[in-house]
DSSP file (Angstrom, degrees, kcal/mol; ACC not computed):
  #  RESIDUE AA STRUCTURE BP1 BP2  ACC     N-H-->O    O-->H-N    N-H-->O    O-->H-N    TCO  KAPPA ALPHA  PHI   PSI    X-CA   Y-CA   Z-CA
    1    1 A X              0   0    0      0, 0.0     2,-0.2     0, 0.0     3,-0.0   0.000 360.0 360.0 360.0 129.2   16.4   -3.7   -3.8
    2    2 A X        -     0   0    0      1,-0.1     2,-0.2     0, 0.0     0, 0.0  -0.450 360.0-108.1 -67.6 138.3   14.3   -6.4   -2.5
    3    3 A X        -     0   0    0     -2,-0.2     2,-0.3     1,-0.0    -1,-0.1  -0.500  29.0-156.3 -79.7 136.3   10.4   -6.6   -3.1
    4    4 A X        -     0   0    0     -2,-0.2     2,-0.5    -3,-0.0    -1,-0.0  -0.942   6.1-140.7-120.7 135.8    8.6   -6.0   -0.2
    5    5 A X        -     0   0    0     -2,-0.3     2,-0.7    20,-0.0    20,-0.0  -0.801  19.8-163.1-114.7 113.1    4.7   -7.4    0.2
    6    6 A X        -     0   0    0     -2,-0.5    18,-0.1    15,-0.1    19,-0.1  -0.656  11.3-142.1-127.6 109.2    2.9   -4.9    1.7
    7    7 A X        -     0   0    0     -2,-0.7     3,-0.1     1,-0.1    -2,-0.0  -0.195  30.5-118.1 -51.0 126.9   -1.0   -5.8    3.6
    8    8 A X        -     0   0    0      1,-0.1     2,-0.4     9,-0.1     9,-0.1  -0.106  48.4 -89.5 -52.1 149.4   -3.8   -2.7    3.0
    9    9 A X    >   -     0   0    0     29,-0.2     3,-2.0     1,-0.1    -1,-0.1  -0.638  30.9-120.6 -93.9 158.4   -4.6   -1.5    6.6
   10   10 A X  T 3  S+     0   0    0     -2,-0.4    -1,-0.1     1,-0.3     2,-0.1   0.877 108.8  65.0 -58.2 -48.7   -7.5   -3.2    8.3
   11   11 A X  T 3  S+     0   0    0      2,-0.1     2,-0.3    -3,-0.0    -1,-0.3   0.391  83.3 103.3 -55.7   6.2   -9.5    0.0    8.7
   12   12 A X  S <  S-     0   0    0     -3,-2.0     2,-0.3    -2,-0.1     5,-0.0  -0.627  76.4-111.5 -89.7 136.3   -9.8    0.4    4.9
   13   13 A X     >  -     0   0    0     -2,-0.3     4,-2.5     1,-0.1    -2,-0.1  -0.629  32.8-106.6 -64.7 133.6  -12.9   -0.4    2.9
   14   14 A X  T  4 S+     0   0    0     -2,-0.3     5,-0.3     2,-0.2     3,-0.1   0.709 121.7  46.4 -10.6 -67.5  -12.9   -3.5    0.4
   15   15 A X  T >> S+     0   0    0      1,-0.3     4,-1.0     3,-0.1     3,-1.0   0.965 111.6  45.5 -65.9 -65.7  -12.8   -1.1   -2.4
   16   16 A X  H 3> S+     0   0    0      1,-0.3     4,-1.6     2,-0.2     2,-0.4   0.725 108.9  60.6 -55.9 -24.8  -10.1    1.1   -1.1
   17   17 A X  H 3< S+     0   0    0     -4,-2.5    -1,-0.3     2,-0.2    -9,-0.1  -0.583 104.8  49.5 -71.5  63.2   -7.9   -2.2    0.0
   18   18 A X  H <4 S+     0   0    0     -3,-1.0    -2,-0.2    -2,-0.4    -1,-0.2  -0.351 111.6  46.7-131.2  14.6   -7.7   -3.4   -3.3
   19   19 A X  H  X S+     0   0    0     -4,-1.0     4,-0.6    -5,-0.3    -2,-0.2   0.783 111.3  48.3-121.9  -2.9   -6.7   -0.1   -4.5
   20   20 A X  H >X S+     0   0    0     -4,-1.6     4,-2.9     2,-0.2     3,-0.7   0.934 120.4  45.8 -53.1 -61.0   -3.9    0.5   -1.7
   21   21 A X  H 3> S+     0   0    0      1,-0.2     4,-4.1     2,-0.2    -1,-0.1   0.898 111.5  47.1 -59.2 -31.5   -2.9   -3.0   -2.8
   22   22 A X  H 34 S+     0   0    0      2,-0.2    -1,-0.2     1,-0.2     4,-0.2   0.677 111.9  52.7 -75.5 -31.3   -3.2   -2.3   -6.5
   23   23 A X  H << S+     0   0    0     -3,-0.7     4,-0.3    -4,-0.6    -1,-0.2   0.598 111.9  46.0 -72.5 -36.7   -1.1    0.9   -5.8
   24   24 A X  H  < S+     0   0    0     -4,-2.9     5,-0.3     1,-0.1    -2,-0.2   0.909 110.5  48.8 -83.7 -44.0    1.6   -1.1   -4.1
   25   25 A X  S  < S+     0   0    0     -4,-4.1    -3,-0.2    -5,-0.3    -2,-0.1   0.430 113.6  44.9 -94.8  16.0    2.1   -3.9   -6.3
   26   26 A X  S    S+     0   0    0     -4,-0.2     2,-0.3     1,-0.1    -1,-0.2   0.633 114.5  37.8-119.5  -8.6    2.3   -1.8   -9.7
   27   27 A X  S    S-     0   0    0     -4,-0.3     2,-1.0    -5,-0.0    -1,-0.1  -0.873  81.9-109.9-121.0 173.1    4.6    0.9   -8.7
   28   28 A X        -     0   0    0     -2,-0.3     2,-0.3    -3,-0.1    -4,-0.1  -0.792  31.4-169.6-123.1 125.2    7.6    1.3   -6.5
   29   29 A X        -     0   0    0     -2,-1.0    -5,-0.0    -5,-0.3    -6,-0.0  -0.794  24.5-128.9-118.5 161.7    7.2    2.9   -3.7
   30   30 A X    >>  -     0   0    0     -2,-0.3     4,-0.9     1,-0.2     3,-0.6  -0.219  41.4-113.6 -88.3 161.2   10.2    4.4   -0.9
   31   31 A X  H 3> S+     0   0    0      1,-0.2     4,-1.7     2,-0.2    -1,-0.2   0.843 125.6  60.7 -60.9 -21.6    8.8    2.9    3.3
   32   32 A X  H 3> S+     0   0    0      1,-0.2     4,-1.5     2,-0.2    -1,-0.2   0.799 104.6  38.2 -59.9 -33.1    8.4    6.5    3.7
   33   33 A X  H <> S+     0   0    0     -3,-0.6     4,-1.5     2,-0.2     5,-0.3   0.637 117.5  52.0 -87.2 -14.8    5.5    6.8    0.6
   34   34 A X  H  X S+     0   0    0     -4,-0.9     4,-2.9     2,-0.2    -2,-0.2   0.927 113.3  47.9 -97.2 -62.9    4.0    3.2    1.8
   35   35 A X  H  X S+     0   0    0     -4,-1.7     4,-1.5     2,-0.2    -2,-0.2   0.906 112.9  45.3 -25.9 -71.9    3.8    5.0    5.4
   36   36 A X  H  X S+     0   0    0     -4,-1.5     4,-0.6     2,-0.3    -2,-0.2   0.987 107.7  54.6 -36.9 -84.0    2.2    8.2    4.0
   37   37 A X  H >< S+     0   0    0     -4,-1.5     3,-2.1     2,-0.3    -2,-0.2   0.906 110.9  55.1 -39.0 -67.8   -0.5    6.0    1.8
   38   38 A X  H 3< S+     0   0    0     -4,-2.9     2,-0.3     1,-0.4    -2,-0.3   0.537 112.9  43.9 -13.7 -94.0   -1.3    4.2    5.6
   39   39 A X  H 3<        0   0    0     -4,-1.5    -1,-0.4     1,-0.3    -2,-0.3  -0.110 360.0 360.0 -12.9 -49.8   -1.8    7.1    6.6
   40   40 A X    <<        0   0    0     -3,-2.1    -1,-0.3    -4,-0.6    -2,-0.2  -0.215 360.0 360.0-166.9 360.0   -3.7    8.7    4.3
């Protein structure tokens, strides 16, 4: 499966984009779960 880079959404606080990102780049997650976390 190819690695996919995925940007925190804009509406997120500093803190909480670097733990969306931090979340993304140490586990692997399905488009569905990375959808869901948006969300979330």
């Amino acid at each position: 499966m190819a690695t996919q880079t995925y940007k925190p959404p804009k509406h997120l606080s500093k803190d909480a984009a670097a733990f969306f990102s931090g979340g993304v780049a140490e586990y692997e997650f399905e488009p569905h779960h990375i959808i869901l976390l948006t969300k979330a």
